[in-house]
C-alpha positions in Angstrom: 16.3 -8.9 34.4 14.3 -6.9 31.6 10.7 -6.1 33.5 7.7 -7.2 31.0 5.5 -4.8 29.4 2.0 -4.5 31.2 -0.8 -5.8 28.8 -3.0 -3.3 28.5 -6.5 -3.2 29.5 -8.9 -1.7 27.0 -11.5 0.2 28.8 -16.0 0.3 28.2 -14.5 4.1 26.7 -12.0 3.1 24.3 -14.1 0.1 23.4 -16.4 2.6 22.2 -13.8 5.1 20.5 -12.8 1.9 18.5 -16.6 1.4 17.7 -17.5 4.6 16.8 -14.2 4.6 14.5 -15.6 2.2 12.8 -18.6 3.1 12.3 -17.9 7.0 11.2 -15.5 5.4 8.6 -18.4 2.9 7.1 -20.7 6.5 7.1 -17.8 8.2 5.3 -17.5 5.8 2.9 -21.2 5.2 2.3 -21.3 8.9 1.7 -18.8 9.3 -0.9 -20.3 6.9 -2.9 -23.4 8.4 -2.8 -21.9 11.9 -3.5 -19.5 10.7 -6.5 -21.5 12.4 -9.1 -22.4 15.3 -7.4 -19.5 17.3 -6.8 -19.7 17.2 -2.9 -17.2 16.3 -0.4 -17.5 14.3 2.7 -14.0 12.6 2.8 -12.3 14.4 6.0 -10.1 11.6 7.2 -7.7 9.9 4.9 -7.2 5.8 5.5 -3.5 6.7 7.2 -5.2 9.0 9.7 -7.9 6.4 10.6 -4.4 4.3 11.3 -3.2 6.8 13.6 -6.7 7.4 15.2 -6.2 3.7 16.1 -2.8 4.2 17.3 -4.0 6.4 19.6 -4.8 3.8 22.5 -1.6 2.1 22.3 0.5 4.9 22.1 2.8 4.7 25.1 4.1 8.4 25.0 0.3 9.8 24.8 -0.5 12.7 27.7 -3.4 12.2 29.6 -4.9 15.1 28.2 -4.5 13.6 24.5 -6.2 10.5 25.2 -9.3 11.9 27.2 -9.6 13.7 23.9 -9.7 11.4 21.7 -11.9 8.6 24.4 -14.4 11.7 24.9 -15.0 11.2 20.2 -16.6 8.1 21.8 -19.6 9.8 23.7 -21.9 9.1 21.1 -21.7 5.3 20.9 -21.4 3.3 17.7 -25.6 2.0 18.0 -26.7 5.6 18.8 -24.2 7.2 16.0 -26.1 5.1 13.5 -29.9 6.7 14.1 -28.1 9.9 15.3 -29.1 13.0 13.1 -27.0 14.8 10.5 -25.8 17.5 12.9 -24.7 14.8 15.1 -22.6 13.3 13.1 -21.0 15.9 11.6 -20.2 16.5 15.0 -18.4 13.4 15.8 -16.6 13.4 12.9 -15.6 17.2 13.1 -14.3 16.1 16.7 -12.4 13.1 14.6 -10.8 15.3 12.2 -9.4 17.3 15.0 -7.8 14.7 16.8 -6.6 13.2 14.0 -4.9 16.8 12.8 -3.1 16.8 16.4 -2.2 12.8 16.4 -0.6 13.2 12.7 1.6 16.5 14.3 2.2 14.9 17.4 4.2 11.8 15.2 5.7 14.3 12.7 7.1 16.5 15.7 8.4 13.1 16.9 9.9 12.2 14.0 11.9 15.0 13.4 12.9 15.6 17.7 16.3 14.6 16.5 16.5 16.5 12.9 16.2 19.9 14.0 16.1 22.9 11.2 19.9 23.5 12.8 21.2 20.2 12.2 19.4 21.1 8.2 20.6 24.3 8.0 24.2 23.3 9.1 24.5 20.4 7.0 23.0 22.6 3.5 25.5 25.3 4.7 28.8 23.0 4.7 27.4 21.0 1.8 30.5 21.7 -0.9 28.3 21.5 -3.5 27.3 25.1 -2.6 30.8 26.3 -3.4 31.0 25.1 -6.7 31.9 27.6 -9.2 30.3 25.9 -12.0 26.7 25.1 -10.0 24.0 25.7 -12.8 21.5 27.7 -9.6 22.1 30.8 -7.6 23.3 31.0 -4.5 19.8 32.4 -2.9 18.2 29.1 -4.9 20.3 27.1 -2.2 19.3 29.3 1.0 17.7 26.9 3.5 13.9 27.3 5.0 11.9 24.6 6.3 8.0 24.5 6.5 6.5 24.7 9.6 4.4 21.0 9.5 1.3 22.7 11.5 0.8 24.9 8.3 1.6 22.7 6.0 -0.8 19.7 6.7 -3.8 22.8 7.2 -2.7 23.9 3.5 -2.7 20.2 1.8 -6.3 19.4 4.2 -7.7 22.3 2.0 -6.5 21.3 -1.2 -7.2 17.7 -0.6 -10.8 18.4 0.5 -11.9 19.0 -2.9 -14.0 16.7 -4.4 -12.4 15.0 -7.4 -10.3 17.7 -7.5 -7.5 16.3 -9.9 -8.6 13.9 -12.6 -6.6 10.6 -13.2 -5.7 10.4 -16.8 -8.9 12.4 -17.6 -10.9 8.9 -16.9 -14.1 9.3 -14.9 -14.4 5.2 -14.2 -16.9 4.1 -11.5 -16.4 0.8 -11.7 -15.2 0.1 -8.2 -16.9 -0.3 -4.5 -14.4 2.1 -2.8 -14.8 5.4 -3.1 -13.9 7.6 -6.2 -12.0 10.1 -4.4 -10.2 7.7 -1.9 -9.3 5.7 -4.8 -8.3 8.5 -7.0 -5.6 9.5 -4.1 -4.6 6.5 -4.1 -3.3 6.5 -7.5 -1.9 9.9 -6.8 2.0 11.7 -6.3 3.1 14.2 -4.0 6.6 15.8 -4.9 8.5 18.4 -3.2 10.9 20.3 -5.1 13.9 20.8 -3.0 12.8 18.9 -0.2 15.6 18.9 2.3 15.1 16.9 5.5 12.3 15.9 3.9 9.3 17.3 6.2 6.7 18.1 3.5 7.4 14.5 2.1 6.6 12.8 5.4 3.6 15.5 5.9 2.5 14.4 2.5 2.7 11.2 3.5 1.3 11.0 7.3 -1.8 13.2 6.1 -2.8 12.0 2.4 -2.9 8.3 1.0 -1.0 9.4 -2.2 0.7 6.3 -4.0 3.9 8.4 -3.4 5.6 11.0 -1.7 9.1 11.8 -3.6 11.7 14.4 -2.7 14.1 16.2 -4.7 17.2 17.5 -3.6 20.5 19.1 -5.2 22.8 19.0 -1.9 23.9 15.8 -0.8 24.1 16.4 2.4 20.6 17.2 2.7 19.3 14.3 1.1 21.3 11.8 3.3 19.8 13.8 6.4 16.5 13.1 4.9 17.2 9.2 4.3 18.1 9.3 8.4 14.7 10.9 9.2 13.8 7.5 6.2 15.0 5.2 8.6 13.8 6.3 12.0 10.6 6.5 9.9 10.6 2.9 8.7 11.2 1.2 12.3 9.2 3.7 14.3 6.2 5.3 12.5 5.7 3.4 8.9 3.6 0.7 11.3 1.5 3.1 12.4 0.4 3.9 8.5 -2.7 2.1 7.0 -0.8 0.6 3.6 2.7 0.7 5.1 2.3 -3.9 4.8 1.6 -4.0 1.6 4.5 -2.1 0.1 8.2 -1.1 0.7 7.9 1.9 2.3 11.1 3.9 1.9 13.5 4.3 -0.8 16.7 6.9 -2.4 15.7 5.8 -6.1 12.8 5.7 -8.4 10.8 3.1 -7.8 6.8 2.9 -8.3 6.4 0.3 -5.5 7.4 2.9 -2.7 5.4 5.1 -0.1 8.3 7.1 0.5 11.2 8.4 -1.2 14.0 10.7 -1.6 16.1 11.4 -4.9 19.4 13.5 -5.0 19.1 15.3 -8.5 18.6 18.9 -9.9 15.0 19.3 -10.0 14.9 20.5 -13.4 16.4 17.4 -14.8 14.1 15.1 -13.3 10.8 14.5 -14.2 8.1 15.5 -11.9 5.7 16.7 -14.2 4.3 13.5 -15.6 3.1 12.3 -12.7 3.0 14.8 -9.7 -0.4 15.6 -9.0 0.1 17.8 -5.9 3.6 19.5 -6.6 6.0 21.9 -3.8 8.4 24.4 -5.0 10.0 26.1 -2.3 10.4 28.9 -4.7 10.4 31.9 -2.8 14.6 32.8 -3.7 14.2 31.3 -7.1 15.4 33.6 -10.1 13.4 34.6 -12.7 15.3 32.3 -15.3 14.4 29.2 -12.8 11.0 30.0 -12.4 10.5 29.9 -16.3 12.2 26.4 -16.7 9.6 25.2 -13.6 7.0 26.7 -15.6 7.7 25.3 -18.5 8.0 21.8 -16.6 4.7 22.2 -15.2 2.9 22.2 -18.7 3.5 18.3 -18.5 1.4 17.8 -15.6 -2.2 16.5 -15.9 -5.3 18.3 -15.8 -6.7 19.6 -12.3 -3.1 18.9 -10.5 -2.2 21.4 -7.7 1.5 23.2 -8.1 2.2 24.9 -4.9 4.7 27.7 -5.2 5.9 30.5 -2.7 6.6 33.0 -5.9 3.8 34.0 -8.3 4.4 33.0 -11.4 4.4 36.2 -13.5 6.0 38.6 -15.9 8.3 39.4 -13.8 10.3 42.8 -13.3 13.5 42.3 -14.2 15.7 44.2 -16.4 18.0 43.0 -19.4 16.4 40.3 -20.3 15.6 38.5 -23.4 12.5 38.7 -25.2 11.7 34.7 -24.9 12.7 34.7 -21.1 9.3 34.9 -20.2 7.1 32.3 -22.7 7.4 29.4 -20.4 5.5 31.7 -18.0 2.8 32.9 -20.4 2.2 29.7 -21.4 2.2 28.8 -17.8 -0.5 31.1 -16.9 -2.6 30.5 -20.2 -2.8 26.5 -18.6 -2.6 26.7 -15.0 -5.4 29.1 -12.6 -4.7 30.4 -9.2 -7.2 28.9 -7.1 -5.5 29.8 -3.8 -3.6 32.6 -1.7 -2.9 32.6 2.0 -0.3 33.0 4.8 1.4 29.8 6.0 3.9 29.5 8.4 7.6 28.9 7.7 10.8 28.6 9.8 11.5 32.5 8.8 8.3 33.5 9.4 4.7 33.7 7.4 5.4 33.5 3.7 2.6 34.1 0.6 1.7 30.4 -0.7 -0.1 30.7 -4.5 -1.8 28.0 -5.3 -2.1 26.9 -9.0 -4.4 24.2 -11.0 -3.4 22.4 -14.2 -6.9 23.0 -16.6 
């Protein structure tokens, strides 16, 4: 006889997490709009990671320790939060955004407990698409790497943290209540390039409130790993997500209903440049000759757009090649500034992430 479920009891303390909750995310919203037209920046938490802020108190795998964290956000109460002092607040909501970084890794590492970067690099490996003798990339374009998610979501917080960063079709409308920049992600599209199991996808997706979060990827084996991690996604986690209801949430074709999706294709064949706002290349064992043809790509992308690559994009240092190889990068660096360097994990170690933006 199946036992039932004990009910829980919410405590005076998580009564008042919940509260304060609330209440930060009326301040946060309060202050965008009251910031819009001055180029300052006070949206820390996206609307998913409110969700899994929420989540929090009814998360039957939470440690002890986890919980007393998040429950001890709630010290300042909801009434004394509103006549509390600047300082105060930022506080509190500092403490949020730190709890909120550990809940969305805490799912993530869930997520992928089963689809370990083995299991990846085992199924790219025996993929027989990598034995093709008439495969259009290198063999070092195919070598698998995974992110390491900790890294990642630090590297798209920064990017995302700036105000109004990327401009949606150059229109600076104000005619809503909600907030400019939570509205403006809203209406924005994370791609990874070669995407694999798919963890920057579902990084993108846990951490940002993007419209969509697409994957590319050549070997088919990879891409069916990644519509596993999909499916585990849909039945376990999607709930957990603040717009997961109002939309399907996972799909293996184009579609611009979805939250999630992955597509098997050559990246340079599919268009990602019309509307990717926030683009990955994995690029770090890309050739010369495949860099250019990204480059070129990128052109297409819209003004103040982030293209994340692990390569610089430069003139590059090889011999015997053709005078032309190069314009797609010139052009490339006459329309796109680096507005970032820095070390970020990897499953091989640190690795050089440049950070360009469309102007």
């Amino acid at each position: 006889m199946a036992m039932k479920k004990k009910k829980k009891v919410l405590s005076p303390a998580t009564l008042d997490y919940l509260s304060a909750l609330e209440v930060s995310r009326s301040r946060q919203k309060q202050n965008n709009n009251a910031n819009a037209n001055n180029n300052t920046n006070t949206n820390l938490l996206s609307d998913n990671q409110y969700s899994l802020l929420k989540d929090v108190i009814n998360d039957d795998s939470k440690d002890d320790a986890f919980f007393s964290a998040a429950a001890a956000s709630a010290s300042t109460s909801s009434s004394s939060l509103l006549s509390s002092s600047s300082d105060d607040i930022n506080d509190h909501q500092s403490l949020l955004t730190t709890i909120a970084q550990e809940k969305t890794l805490l799912e993530l590492n869930n997520l992928y407990e089963e689809y370990t970067f083995a299991t990846a690099k085992d199924a790219s490996l025996t993929d027989d698409l990598r034995h093709d003798a008439d495969a259009t990339h290198s063999e070092d374009s195919l070598v698998y790497g995974e992110i390491d998610l900790a890294g990642f979501c630090t590297l798209l917080r920064g990017l995302l943290s700036q105000p109004r960063a990327i401009n949606n079709n150059d229109d600076d409308d104000d005619d809503d209540d909600d907030s400019s920049s939570t509205k403006s992600r809203k209406d924005h599209v994370f791609y990874d390039l070669g995407s694999g199991s798919g963890r920057a996808v579902f990084a993108a997706r846990f951490l940002t409130d993007f419209q969509n979060c697409i994957g590319i990827e050549l070997l088919p084996n990879l891409h069916q790993l990644a519509i596993s991690v999909a499916s585990l996604y849909k039945f376990q986690y999607q709930h957990k997500l603040s717009s997961s209801s109002s939309s399907s949430s996972i799909s293996s074709s184009s579609s611009n209903t979805t939250k999630v999706q992955f597509v098997c294709s050559d990246l340079l064949e599919y268009d990602w440049a019309s509307d990717g706002t926030v683009v990955y290349a994995p690029s770090l064992l890309f050739d010369s000759e495949m860099m250019e043809k990204i480059a070129r790509m990128a052109l297409g992308m819209r003004r103040g757009a982030y293209l994340i690559s692990l390569k610089k994009f430069d003139d590059g240092d090889d011999e015997g090649k053709d005078d032309d190889d190069d314009d797609g990068v010139l052009l490339f660096r006459d329309a796109f500034v680096m507005v970032q360097t820095s070390l970020v994990p990897m499953s091989w170690g640190e690795s050089n992430v440049y950070v360009y933006q469309r102007q």
